[in-house]
C-alpha positions as CSV (number, residue, x, y, z in Angstrom):
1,X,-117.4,-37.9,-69.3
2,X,-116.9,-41.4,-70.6
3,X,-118.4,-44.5,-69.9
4,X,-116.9,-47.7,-68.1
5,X,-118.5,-50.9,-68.6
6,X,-118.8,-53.6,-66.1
7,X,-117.8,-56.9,-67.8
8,X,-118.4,-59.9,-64.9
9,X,-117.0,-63.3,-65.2
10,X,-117.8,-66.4,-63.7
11,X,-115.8,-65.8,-60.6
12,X,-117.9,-62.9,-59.4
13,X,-115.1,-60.8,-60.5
14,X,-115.9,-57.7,-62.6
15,X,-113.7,-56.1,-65.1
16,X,-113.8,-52.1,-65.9
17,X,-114.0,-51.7,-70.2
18,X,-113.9,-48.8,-72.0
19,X,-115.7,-48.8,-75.9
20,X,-113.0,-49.0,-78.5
21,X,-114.9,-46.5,-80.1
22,X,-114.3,-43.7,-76.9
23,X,-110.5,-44.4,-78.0
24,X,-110.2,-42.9,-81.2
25,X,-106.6,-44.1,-82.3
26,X,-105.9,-47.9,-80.8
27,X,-103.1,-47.8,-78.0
28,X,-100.2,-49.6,-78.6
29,X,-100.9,-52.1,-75.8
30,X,-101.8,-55.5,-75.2
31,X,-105.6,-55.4,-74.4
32,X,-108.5,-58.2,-73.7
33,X,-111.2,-57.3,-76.5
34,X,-114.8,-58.2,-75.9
35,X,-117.3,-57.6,-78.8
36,X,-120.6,-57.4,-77.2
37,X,-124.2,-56.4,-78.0
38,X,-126.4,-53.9,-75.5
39,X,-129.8,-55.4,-74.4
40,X,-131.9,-54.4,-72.3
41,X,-131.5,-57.5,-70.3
42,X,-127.4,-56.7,-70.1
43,X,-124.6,-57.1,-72.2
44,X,-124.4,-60.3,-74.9
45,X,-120.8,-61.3,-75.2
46,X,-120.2,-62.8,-79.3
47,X,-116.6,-62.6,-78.6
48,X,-113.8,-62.6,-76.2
49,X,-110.2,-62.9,-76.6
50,X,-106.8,-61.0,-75.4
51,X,-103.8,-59.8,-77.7
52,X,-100.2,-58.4,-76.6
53,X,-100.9,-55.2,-79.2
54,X,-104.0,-53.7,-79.6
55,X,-103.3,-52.3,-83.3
56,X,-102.9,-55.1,-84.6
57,X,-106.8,-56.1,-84.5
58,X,-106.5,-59.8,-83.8
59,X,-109.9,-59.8,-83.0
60,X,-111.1,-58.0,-86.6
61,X,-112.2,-61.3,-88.2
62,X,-114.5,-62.3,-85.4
63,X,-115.7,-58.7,-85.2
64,X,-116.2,-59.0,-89.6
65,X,-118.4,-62.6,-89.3
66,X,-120.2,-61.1,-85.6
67,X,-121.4,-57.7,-87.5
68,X,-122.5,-59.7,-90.6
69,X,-124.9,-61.4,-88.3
70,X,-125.8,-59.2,-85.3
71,X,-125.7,-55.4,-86.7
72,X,-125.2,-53.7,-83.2
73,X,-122.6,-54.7,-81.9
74,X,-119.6,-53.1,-80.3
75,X,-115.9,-53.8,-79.5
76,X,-114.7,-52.8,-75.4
77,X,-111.6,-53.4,-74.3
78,X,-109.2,-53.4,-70.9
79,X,-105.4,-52.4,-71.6
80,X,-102.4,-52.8,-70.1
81,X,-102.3,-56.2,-68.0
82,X,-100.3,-59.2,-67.6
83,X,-100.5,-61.8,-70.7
84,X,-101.4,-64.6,-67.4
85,X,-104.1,-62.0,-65.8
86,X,-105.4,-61.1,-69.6
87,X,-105.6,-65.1,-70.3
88,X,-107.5,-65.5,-67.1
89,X,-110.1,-62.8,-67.5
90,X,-111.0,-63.7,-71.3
91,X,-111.7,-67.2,-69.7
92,X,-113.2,-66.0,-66.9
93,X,-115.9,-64.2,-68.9
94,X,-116.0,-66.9,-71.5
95,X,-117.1,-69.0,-69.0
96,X,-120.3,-66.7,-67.4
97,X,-121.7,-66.9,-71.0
98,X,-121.3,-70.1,-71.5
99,X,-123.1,-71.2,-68.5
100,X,-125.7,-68.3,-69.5
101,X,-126.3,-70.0,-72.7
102,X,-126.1,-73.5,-71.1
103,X,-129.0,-72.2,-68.9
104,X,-130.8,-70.6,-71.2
105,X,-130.9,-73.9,-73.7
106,X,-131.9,-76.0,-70.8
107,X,-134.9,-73.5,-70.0
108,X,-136.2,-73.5,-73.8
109,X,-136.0,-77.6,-73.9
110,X,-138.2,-77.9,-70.9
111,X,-142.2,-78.9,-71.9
112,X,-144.4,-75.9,-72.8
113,X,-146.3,-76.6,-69.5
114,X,-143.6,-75.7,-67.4
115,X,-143.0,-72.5,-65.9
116,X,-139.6,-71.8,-65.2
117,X,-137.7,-68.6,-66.5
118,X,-134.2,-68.6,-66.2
119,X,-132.5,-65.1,-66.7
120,X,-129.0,-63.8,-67.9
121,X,-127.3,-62.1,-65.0
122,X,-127.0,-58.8,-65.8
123,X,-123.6,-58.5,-67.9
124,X,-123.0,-54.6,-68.3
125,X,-123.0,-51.8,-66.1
126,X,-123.0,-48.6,-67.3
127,X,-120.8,-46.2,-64.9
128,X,-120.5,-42.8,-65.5
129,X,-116.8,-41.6,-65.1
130,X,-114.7,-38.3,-65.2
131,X,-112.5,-38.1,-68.1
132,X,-109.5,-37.9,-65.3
133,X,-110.5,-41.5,-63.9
């Protein structure tokens, strides 16, 4: 069994990842790379981007300066899609947590008297999966 993890972006649309680390060797593909933290709240994106080959870890200085801040943090990925469809997911999700964060500075600037919780949406869902899926 391995895991799939629901990535959504600000479309609505959600994106099926698999843990970099459930990989072992990196495919020679071109990927979109998330880095992302588990909460219990959901999934914390620190970093998203997309690269035509996988091995060659465009994303490991982010990944460096992310784990020298945050130490749990883990690198997903989606593999084999169009460089225009991989450009428009990474945006796509870039965008959800930046509105996440936008709402979630708004919420903490409000007076101490006022109420109002704004939550995350949920960003992860865990899906268990055969090894054949």
């Amino acid at each position: 069994m391995r895991k799939r993890i629901e990535v959504p972006g600000l479309s609505g649309q959600t994106y099926d990842y698999a843990r970099l680390a459930d990989a072992g060797t990196l495919p020679s593909q071109a990927a979109v790379v998330v880095v992302a933290e588990f909460r219990r709240n959901g999934l914390r994106i620190h970093h998203v981007s997309q690269t035509d080959y996988l091995p060659r870890k465009d994303w490991g200085p982010a990944l460096d300066r992310i784990q020298a801040e945050t130490r749990h943090v883990e690198v997903l990925y989606r593999l084999n899609i169009a460089h225009a469809v991989r450009e428009a997911e990474a945006e796509d999700i870039r965008r959800l947590q930046q509105k996440s964060r936008t709402e979630a500075a708004t919420c903490s600037r409000r007076p101490a008297t006022s109420r109002k919780v704004v939550r995350a949406p949920s960003s992860a869902n865990l899906i268990e999966t055969s090894a054949e899926a």
